[in-house]
C-alpha positions in Angstrom: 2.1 -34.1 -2.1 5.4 -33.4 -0.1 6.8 -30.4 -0.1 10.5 -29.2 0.1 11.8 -27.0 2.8 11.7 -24.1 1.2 7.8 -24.2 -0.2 7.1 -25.5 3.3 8.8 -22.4 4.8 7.2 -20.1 2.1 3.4 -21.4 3.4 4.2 -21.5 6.8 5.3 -17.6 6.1 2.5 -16.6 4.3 0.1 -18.8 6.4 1.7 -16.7 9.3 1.3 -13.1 7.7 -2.8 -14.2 6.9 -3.5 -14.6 10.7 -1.4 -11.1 11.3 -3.8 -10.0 9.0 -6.8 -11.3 10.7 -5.8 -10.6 14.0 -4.5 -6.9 13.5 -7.7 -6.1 12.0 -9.6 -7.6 14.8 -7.4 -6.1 17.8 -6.0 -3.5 15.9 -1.5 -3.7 15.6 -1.2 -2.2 19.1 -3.7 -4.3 20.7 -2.5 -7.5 19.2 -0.1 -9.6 20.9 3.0 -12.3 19.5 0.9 -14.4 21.5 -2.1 -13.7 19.9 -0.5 -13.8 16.8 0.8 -16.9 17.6 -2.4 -18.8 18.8 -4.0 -17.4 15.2 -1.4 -18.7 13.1 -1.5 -22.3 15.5 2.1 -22.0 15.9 4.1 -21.1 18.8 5.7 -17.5 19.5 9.0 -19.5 18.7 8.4 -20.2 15.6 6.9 -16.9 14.8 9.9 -15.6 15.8 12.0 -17.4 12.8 10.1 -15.8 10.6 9.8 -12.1 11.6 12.4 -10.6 14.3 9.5 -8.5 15.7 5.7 -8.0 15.9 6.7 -4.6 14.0 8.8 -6.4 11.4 5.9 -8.8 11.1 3.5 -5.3 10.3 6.3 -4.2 7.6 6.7 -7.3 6.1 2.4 -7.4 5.9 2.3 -4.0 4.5 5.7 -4.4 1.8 4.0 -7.3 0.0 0.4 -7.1 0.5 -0.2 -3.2 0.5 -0.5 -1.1 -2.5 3.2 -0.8 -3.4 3.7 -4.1 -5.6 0.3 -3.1 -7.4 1.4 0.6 -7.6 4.5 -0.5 -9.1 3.0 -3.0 -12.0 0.5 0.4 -12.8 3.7 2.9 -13.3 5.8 0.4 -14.5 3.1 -0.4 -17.9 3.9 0.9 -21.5 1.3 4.0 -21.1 1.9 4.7 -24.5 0.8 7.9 -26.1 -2.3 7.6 -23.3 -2.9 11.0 -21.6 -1.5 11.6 -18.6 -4.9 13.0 -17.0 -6.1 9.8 -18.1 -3.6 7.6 -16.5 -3.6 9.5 -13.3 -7.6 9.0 -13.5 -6.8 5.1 -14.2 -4.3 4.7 -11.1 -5.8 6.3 -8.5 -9.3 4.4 -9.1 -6.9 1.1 -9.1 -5.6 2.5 -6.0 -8.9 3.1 -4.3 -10.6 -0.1 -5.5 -7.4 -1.6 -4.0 -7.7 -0.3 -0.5 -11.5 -1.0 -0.5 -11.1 -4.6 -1.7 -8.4 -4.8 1.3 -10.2 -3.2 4.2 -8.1 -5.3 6.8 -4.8 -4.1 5.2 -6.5 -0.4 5.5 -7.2 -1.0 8.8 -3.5 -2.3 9.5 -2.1 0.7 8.1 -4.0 3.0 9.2 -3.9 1.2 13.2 -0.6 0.8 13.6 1.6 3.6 15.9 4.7 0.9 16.2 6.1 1.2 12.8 5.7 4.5 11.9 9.2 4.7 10.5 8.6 1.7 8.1 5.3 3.3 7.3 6.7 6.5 6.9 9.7 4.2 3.9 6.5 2.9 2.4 4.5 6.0 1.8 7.6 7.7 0.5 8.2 5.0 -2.0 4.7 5.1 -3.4 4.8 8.7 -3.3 8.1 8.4 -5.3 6.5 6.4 -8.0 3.8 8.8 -8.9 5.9 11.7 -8.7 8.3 9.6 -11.2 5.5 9.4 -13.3 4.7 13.2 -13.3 8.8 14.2 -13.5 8.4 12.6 -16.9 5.0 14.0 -18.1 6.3 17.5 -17.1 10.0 17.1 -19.0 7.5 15.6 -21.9 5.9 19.0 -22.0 2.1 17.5 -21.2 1.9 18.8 -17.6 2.5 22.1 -16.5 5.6 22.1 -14.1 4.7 21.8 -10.7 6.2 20.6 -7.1 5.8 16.8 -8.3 6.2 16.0 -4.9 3.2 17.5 -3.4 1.1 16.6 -5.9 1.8 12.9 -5.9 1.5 13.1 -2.2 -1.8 14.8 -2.5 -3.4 12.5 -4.8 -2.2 9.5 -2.9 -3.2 10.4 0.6 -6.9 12.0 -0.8 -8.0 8.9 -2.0 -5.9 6.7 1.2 -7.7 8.7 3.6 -10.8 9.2 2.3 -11.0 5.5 1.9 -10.2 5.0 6.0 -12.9 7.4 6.6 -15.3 5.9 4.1 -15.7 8.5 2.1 -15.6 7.9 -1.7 -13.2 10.4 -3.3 -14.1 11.4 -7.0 -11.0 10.7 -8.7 -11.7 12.5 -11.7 -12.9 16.0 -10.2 -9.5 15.4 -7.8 -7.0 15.2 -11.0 -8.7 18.2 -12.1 -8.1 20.0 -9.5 -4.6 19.3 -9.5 -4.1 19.6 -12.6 -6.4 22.0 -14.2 -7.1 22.1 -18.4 -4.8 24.6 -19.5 -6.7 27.3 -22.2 
């Protein structure tokens, strides 16, 4: 079936971030070359070069839209309803983790990667922004105590994110509680 330019452009793309992918988590971001990335993809460095201005923008674009942020999103983003927070906290965070283990080549990336610390550093903040969204409005809702939202959501995010690198399993459960005690 022939494809237009643009859905050939999108595969080539996406056929281009899956050998990133492979290769990063083979050679590690740092120890991974355009060539490399290149040969993987069966392209030329050229061509790569259309699509992503740099091997860093390549990692960005890798982590942006195959990383934990579009999922992350669609979690906060649901009607929650009249659902406990505790519970939804409980809910995301074992998404999140059951993300990062069903995506231990993204993991790896993320956790490889010295280059693009700045776009890292953009992406953590955003999914750190979301959660503490989330608990901003359970606090003004009068359900949570208030808190430095801030700290928490970057508490509960990096826990289970690092714990996860390490292969460690995090209980997500006894980790709300401890942020967020029952109040007597």
């Amino acid at each position: 079936m022939a494809r237009t330019r643009k859905e050939q452009a999108e595969w080539r793309r996406e056929q281009l971030l899956d050998a990133a992918l492979t290769v990063f988590a083979a050679k590690g971001v740092d120890g991974a070359s355009v060539k490399d990335l290149a040969a993987a993809a069966a392209v030329t460095p050229g061509l790569l070069y259309r699509y992503f201005d740099s091997k860093e923008a390549l990692v960005q674009a890798l982590l942006a839209e195959r990383g934990f942020l579009p999922r992350l999103r669609e979690l906060l983003t649901a009607d929650h309803g009249a659902r406990p927070a505790r519970q939804v906290l409980t809910e995301l965070l074992e998404a999140f983790d059951r993300l990062l283990a069903d995506n231990a080549d993204l993991v790896a990336v993320f956790f490889g990667t010295t280059r693009a610390r700045a776009g890292l550093a953009e992406l953590m903040a955003e999914g750190q922004g979301l959660v503490g969204g989330f608990l901003t409005a359970r606090v003004a809702a009068g359900e949570l105590r208030p808190h430095d939202v801030a700290t928490a959501a970057k508490t509960l995010l990096s826990v289970v994110a690092v714990n996860r690198g390490m292969g460690i399993p995090v209980d997500v459960v006894r980790l709300v509680d401890l942020l967020f005690p029952e109040e007597g």
